[in-house]
N, C-alpha and C positions, 0 to 999 in steps of 0.2 A: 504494500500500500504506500502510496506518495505521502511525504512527509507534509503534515498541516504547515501551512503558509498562513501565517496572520500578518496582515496589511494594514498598513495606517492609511488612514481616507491622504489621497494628494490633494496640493491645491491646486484650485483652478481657480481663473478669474470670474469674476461676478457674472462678464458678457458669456460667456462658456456656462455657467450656472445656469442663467435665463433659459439657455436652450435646452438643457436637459431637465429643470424640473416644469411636474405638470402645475397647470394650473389649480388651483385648488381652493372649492368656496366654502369648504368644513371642516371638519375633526374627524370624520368616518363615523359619527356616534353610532351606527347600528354592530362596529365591526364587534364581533367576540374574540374570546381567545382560540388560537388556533382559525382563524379566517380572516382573507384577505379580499383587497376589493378588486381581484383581477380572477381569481378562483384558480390561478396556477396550481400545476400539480410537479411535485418532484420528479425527479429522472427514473426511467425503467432503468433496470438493473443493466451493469454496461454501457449504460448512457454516458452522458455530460455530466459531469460532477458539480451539485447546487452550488451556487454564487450566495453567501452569506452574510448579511451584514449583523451585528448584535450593538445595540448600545454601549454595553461593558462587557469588562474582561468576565463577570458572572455568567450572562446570558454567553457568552462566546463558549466558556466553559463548558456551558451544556451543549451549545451546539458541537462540538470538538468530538464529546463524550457521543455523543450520537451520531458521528460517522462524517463531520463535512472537514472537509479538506481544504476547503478557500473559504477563510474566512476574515471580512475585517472586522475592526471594533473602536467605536467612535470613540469614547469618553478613555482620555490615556487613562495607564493604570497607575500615575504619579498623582492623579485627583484624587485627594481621600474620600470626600465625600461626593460619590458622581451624581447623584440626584439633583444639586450645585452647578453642573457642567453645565454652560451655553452651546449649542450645536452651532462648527461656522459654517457658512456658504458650503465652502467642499466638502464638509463631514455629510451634508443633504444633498451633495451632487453622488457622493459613494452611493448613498441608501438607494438610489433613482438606479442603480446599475444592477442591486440586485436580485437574485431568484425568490428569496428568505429575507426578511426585517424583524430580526429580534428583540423584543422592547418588553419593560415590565409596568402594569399600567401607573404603580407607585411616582416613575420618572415624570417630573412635570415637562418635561419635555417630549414625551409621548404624541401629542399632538402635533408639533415639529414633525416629528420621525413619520406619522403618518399621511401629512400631506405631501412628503415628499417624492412618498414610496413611489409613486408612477404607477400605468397601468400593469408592470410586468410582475412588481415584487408582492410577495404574499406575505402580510401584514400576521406574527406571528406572536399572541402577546404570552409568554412566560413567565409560570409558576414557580418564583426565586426561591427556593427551598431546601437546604443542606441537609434535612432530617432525610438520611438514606431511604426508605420507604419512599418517599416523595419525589427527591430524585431522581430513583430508577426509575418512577414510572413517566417523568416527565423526559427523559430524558429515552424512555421505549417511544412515545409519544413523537418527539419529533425525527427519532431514527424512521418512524413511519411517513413522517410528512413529507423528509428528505427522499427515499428511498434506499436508507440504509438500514434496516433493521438488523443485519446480523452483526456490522459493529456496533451499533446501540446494544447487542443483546452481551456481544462479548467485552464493553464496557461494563457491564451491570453485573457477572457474572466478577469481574475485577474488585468491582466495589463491594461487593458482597464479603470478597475473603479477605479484603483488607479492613475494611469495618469490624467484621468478624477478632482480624488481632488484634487491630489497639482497643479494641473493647475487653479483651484478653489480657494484653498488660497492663491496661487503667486499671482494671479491678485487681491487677497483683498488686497496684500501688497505694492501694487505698488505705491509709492511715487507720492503725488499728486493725485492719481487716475489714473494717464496715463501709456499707455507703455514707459516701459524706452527704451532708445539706449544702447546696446550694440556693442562693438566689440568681436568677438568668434574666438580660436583656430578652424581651423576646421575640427577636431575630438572633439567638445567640441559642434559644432553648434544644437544638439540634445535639449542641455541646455538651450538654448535661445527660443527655440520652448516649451519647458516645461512651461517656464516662462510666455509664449506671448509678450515676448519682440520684440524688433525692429532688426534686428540685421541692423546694419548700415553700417559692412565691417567684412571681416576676414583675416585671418594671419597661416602663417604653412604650413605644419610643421618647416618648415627651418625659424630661427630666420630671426625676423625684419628687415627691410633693410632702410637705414637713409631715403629712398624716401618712402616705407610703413610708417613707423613713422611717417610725416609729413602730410601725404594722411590720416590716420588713423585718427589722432589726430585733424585734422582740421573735424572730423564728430563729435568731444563735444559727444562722449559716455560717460554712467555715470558710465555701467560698462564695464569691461575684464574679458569674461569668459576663463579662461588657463585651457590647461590641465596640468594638475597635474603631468605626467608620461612623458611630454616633455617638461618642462617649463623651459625658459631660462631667468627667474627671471622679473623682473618688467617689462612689454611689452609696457605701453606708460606712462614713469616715467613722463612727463611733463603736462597728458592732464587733471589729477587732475580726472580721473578713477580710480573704486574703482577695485581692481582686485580682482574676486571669483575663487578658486581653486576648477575646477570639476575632480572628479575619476571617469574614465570609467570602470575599472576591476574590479570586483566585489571580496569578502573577498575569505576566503577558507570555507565558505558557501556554498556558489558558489550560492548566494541570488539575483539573476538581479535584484528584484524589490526595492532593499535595494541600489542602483546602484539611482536610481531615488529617491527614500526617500531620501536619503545623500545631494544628488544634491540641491534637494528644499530647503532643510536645512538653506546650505551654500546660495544662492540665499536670502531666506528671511530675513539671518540676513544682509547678506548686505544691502539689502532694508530697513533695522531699526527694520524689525520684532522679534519677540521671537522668 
């Protein structure tokens, strides 16, 4: 199999812009997830290999995992917070070129991405979800839409046995031998299921409120899993929790299962592990 190619949208000038996107007098409100406003369908087996575009290195990730091999990704992966990102001119002339537009509808910039799709590209909106369960199937899901389902299947089948160990050697690190309590962002809540932890409450996105602080903290969690990409610094500075920094965005890899390696990482050294 050819090795994935992730591409940064080029620039073009605005006159060059003009020409390739379409006009456009809405937002798509009817689209759903998984439909687009052109009704393209992925390549038979053998074909042409999808043209992919994903807003982040997250959505790229999934698409990667699920068999596409050209893939770019608008929002770099040095933005911590992409939801933040402004899409320029050439980042909306890439999306116009492609087969696949990968977007989650959270991105305020969703709208952006979807006028610019053109008649050709199939507007594909993405359930951001690290909790493996969810993953694999979203990620069977678009191996279907692409026409790759048997790498999507031999992704899933990966994820499976690697989940499988670091859920294996969390629980040999587990202080005492027990599940620990956690408190979890929850877009972070993935983490504590890796772990087998307890998760005891969560928080988020929208910072702590002095009544969550107080409710939180009277559960004696040992850790705070935060996210990384929304963290509004120490989350319960008083309960003598250790806080663990999870990244759910995967590199410019675009490696998901490196996404879950990382994770463990951080989890086990705070547990005392190596």
């Amino acid at each position: 199999m050819a090795r994935t190619r992730v591409r940064t949208a080029r620039i073009v000038s605005l006159l060059a812009l003009s020409a390739v996107l379409p006009l456009a007098t809405g937002c798509g409100g009817d689209s759903s997830p998984g439909t687009g406003s052109s009704g393209a369908t992925a390549p038979e087996a053998g074909g042409d290999k999808p043209v992919v575009v994903a807003t982040t290195t997250w959505e790229g990730a999934f698409a990667k995992a699920a068999g596409a091999e050209d893939v770019t990704v608008i929002v770099p992966q040095s933005v911590h917070h992409a939801p933040d990102y402004d899409p320029k001119p050439s980042d909306l002339a890439a999306v116009a070129k492609a087969d696949f537009v990968l977007y989650a509808p959270f991105e305020p910039y969703a709208a952006k991405i979807k006028e610019a799709a053109g008649s050709k590209a199939k507007l594909v909106e993405v359930a951001l979800d690290n909790d493996p369960a969810k993953a694999g199937a979203e990620v069977a899901r678009l191996g279907d839409l692409f026409g790759t389902k048997d790498a999507a299947s031999r992704w899933k089948a990966g994820l499976d046995t690697e989940v499988a160990k670091l859920n294996g050697e969390l629980r040999s690190a587990w202080p005492g031998g027990r599940s620990p309590a956690v408190v979890s962002q929850v877009f972070t809540a993935w983490a504590a299921g890796l772990a087998g932890a307890t998760t005891v409450g969560t928080y988020g996105p929208e910072p702590v409120t002095p009544a969550q602080l107080a409710t939180l903290s009277a559960k004696k969690p040992a850790y705070v899993l935060d996210n990384a990409h929304m963290s509004t610094g120490t989350v319960l500075p008083d309960a003598g929790a250790k806080q663990v920094k999870i990244v759910n965005y995967p590199g410019e890899d675009l490696d998901l299962l490196a996404v879950y390696r990382n994770a463990a990482a951080e989890l086990k050294k705070a547990m005392g592990g190596s």
